[in-house]
C-alpha positions in Angstrom: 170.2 114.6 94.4 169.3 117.6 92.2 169.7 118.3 88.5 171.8 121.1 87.2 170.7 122.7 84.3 173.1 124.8 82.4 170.7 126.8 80.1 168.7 129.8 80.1 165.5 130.6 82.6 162.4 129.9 81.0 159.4 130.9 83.5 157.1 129.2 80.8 159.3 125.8 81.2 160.0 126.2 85.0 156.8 123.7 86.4 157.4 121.2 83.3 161.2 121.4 84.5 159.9 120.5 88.0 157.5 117.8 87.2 160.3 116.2 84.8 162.8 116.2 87.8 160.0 114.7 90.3 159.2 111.8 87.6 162.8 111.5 88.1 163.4 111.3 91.7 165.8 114.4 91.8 164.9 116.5 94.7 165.2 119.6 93.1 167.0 121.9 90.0 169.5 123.8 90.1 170.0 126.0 86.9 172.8 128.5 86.1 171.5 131.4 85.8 171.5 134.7 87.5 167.6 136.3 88.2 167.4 139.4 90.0 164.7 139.7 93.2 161.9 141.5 90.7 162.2 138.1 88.6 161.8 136.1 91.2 159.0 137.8 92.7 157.3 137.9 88.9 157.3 134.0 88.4 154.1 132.7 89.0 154.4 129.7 92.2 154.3 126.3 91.1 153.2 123.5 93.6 153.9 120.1 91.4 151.8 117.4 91.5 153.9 114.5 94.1 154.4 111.6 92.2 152.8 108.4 93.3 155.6 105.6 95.0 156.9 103.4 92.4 158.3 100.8 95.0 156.7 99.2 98.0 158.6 97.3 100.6 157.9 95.0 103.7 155.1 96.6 106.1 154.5 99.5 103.8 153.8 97.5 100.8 151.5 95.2 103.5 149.4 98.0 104.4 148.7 99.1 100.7 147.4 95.7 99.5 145.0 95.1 102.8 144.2 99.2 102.7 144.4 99.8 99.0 144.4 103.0 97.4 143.9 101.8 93.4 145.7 104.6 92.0 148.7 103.8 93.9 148.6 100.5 93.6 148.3 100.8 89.7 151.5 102.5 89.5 153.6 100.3 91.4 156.5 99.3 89.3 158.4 97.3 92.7 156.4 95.7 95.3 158.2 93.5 98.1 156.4 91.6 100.6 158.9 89.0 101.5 158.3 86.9 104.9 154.9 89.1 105.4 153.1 86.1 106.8 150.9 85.6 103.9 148.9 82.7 103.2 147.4 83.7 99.9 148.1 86.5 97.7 145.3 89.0 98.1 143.1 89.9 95.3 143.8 93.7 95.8 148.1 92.6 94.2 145.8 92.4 90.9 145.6 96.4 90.9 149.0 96.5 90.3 148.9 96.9 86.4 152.6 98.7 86.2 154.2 95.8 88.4 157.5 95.0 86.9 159.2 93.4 90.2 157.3 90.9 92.7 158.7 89.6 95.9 156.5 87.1 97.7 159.2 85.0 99.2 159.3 83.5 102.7 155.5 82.6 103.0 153.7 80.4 103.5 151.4 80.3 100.5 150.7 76.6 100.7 152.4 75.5 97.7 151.2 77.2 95.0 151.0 80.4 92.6 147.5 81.4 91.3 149.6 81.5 87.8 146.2 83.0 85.9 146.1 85.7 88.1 149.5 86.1 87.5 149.5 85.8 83.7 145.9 87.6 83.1 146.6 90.6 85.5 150.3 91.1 85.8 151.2 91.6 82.3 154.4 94.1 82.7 155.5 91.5 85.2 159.6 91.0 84.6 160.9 89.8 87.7 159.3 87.0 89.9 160.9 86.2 93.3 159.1 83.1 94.9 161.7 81.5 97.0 161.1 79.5 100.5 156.9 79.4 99.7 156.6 75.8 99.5 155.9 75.7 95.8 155.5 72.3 95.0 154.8 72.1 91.3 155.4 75.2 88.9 152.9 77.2 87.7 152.0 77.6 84.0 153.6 81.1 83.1 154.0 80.9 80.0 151.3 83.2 79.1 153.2 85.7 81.6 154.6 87.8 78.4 156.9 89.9 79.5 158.5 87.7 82.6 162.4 87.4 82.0 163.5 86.1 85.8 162.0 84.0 87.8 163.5 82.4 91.0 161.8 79.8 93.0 164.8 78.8 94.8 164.4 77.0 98.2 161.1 75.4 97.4 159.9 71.4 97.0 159.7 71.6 93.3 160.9 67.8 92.2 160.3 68.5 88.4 161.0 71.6 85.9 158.6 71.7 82.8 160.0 73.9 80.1 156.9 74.5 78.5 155.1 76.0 81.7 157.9 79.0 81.0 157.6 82.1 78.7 159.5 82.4 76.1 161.0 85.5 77.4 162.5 83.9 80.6 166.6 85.0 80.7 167.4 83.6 84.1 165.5 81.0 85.8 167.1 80.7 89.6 166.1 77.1 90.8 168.6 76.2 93.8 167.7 74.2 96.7 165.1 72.0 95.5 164.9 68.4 94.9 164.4 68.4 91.1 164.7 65.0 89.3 163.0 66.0 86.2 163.5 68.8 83.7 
């Protein structure tokens, strides 16, 4: 995808242009404008920095976390490791200070969520996806401030305590367990 710009050639603007569009995820710019050859030879070459992935998924997102690279993992805003094979959730998940989306469904993390990593390291965390891990009690999150979904769904959880949520929970997806007690 690229962005069009209808408006007039700035060479001083041109690399903010590009970075902006980058930052975006357009692949380039297009603008509306006629230069002639000597113009274009006269702009001075600009090599943008490459932004860093936002989003990790499945073996990608696997190989970050066991072969971290902080920066990158610090900028993650979407990380997926659904049915990785994970027994635990390694310490390296706790770079990920931008993490808005976690997926850690499908294994087997024997029945629980380290909620204080959760809550003390994953602070832009919105969106929790914990289904089919074996979860057997629900971890306090209520100090997670800025969770608003949370689904647990296919789990053993037999009980739902309001008061281990955040305020700031909007959906709460709990199919598929045997809950007696809310």
């Amino acid at each position: 995808m690229f962005w069009d710009l209808n408006v007039a050639w700035d060479a001083k603007r041109a690399g903010a242009f590009a970075d902006l569009a980058l930052r975006f995820g357009f692949a380039g710019i297009a603008y509306n404008v006629t230069v002639s050859g000597q113009q274009v030879h006269q702009l001075p070459e600009h090599h943008p920095a490459m932004a860093e992935p936002r989003e990790a998924v499945g073996e990608a997102a696997l190989k970050l976390l066991k072969e971290p690279q902080v920066k990158v993992l610090s900028q993650l805003q979407v990380l997926k490791i659904f049915n990785a094979g994970l027994n635990q959730l390694p310490e390296t998940l706790w770079n990920c200070k931008e993490l808005r989306q976690l997926d850690i469904g499908a294994n087997p993390l024997a029945g629980a969520l380290p909620a204080a990593g959760l809550a003390a390291h994953l602070t832009s965390l919105e969106i929790l996806f914990a289904a089919k891990i074996g979860l057997k009690e629900l971890p306090n999150l209520a100090d997670c401030p800025k969770l608003r979904m949370l689904g647990v769904k296919d789990n053993q959880l037999s009980s739902l305590d309001g008061s281990l949520l955040p305020d700031t929970l909007e959906w709460l997806i709990a199919a598929s367990n045997q809950i007696r007690a809310i």
